[in-house]
TORKOL-4160 file (C-alpha; in steps of 0.2 Angstrom, whole numbers, padded with zeros to 4 digits, m for minus):
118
<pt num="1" X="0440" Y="0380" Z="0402"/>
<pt num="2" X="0440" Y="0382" Z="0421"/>
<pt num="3" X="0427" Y="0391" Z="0431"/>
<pt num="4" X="0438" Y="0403" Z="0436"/>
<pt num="5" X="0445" Y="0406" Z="0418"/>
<pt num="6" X="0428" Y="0406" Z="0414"/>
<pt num="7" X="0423" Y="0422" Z="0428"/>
<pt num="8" X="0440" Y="0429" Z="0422"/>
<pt num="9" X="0433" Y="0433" Z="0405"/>
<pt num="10" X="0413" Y="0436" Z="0412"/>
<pt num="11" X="0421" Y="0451" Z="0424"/>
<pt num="12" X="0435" Y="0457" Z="0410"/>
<pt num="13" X="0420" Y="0457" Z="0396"/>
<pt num="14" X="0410" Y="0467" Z="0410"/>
<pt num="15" X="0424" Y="0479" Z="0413"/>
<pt num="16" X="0426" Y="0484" Z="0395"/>
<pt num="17" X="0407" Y="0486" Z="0393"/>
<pt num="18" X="0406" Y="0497" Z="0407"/>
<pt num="19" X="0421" Y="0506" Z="0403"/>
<pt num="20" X="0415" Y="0508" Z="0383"/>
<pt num="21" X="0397" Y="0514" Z="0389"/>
<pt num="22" X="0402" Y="0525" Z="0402"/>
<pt num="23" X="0416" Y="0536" Z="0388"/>
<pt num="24" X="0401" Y="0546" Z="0382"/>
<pt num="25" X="0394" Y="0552" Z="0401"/>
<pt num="26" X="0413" Y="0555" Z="0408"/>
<pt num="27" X="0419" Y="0564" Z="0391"/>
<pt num="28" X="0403" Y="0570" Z="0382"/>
<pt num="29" X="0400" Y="0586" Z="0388"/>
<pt num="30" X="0419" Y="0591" Z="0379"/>
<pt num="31" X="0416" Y="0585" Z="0363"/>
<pt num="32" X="0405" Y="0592" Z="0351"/>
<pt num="33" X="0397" Y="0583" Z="0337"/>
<pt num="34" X="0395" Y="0593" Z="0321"/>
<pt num="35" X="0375" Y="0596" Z="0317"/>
<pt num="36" X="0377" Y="0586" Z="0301"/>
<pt num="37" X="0382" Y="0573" Z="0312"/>
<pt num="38" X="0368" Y="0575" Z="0325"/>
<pt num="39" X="0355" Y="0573" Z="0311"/>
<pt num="40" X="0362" Y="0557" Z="0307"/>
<pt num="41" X="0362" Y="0550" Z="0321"/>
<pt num="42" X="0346" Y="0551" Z="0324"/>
<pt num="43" X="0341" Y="0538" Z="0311"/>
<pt num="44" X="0353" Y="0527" Z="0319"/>
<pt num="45" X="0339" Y="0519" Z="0329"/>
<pt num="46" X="0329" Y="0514" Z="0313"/>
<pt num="47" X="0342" Y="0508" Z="0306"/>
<pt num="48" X="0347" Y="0497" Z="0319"/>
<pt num="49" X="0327" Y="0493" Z="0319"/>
<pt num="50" X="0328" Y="0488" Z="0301"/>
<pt num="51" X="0344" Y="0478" Z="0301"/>
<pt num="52" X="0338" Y="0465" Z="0313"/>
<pt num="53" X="0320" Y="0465" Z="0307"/>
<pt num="54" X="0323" Y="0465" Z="0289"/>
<pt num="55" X="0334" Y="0449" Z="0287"/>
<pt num="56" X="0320" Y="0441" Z="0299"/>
<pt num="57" X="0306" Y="0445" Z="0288"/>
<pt num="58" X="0312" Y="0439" Z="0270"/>
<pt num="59" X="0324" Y="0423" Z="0275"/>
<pt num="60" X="0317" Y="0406" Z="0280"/>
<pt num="61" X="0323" Y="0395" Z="0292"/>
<pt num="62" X="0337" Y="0388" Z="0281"/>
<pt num="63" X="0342" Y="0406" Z="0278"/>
<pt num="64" X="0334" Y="0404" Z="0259"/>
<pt num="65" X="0325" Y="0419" Z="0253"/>
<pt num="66" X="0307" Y="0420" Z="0254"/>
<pt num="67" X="0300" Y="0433" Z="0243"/>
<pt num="68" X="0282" Y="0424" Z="0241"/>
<pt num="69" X="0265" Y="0423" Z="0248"/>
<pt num="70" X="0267" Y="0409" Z="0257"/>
<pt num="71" X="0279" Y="0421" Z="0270"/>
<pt num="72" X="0267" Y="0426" Z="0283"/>
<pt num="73" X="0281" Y="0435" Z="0291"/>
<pt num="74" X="0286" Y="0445" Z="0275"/>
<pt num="75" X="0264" Y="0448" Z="0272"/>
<pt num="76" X="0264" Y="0454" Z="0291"/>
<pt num="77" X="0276" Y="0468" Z="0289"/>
<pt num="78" X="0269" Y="0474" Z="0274"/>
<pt num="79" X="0254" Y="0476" Z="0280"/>
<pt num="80" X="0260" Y="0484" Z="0298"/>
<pt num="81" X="0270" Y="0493" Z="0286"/>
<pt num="82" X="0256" Y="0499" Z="0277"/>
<pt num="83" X="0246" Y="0503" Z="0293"/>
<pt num="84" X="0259" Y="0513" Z="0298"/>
<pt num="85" X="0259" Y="0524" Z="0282"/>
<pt num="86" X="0244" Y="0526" Z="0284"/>
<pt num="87" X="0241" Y="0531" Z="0302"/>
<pt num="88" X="0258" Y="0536" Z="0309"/>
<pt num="89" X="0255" Y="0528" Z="0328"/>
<pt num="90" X="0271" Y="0517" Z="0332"/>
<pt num="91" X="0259" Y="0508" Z="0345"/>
<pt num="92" X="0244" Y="0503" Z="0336"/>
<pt num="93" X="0259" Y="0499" Z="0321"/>
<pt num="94" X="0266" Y="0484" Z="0332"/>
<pt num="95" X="0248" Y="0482" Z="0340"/>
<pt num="96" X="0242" Y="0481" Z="0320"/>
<pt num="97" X="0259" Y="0470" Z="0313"/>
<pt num="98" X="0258" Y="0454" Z="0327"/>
<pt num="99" X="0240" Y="0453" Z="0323"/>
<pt num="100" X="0240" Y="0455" Z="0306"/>
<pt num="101" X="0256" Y="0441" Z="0306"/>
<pt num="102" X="0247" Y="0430" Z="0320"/>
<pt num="103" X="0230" Y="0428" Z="0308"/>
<pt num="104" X="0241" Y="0424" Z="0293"/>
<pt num="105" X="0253" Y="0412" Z="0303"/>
<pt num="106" X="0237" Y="0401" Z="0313"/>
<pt num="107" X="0225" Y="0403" Z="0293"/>
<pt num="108" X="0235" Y="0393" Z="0280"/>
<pt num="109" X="0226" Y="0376" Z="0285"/>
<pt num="110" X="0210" Y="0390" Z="0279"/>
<pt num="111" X="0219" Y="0397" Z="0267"/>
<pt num="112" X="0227" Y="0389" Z="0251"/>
<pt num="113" X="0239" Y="0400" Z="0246"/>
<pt num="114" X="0251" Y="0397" Z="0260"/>
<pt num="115" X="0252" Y="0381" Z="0256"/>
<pt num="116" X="0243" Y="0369" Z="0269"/>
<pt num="117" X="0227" Y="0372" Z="0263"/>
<pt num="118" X="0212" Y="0359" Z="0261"/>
């Protein structure tokens, strides 16, 4: 492909995503959204959230699945997970989940169950 092909497609992909981002500020104020459909959409972001943690928690690098408790990415979510349940603060959840996944990545050489152990 040719450079100039190639800034062709890098100003016509730039175009369309303007012009697909912008719909909803030039036109938004004319349609109305149903109040069912409001409510929705406001666990569209936690959705999103969970469609691209999840698959990143419970799949190894091969893409097999990893239920076990040698999965210190799984074993992290749970407990930030957990914390969350149990204190409600989205800052101290992520604050709580990388530490909790960092201890359990950097112990398996202390810690036999993962594994790597003495």
């Amino acid at each position: 492909m040719a450079d100039w092909e190639i800034w062709i497609v890098i100003l016509v992909l730039g175009v369309a995503t303007a012009c697909t981002r912008s719909t909803f500020w030039l036109i938004g104020h004319r349609v109305t959204i149903p109040p069912r459909v409001q409510e929705m959409l406001r666990y569209a972001p936690a959705c999103a959230l969970a469609a691209i943690v999840g698959p990143d928690l419970v799949l190894g690098q091969q893409g097999e699945l990893q239920l076990g408790l040698d999965n210190p990415k799984l074993l992290g979510g749970l407990a930030a997970l957990g914390y969350y349940l149990w204190r409600r603060n989205m800052l101290q959840t992520i604050v709580f989940g990388m530490l909790a996944f960092t201890v359990l990545r950097l112990w398996p050489a202390y810690w036999p169950v993962f594994g790597h152990g003495a």
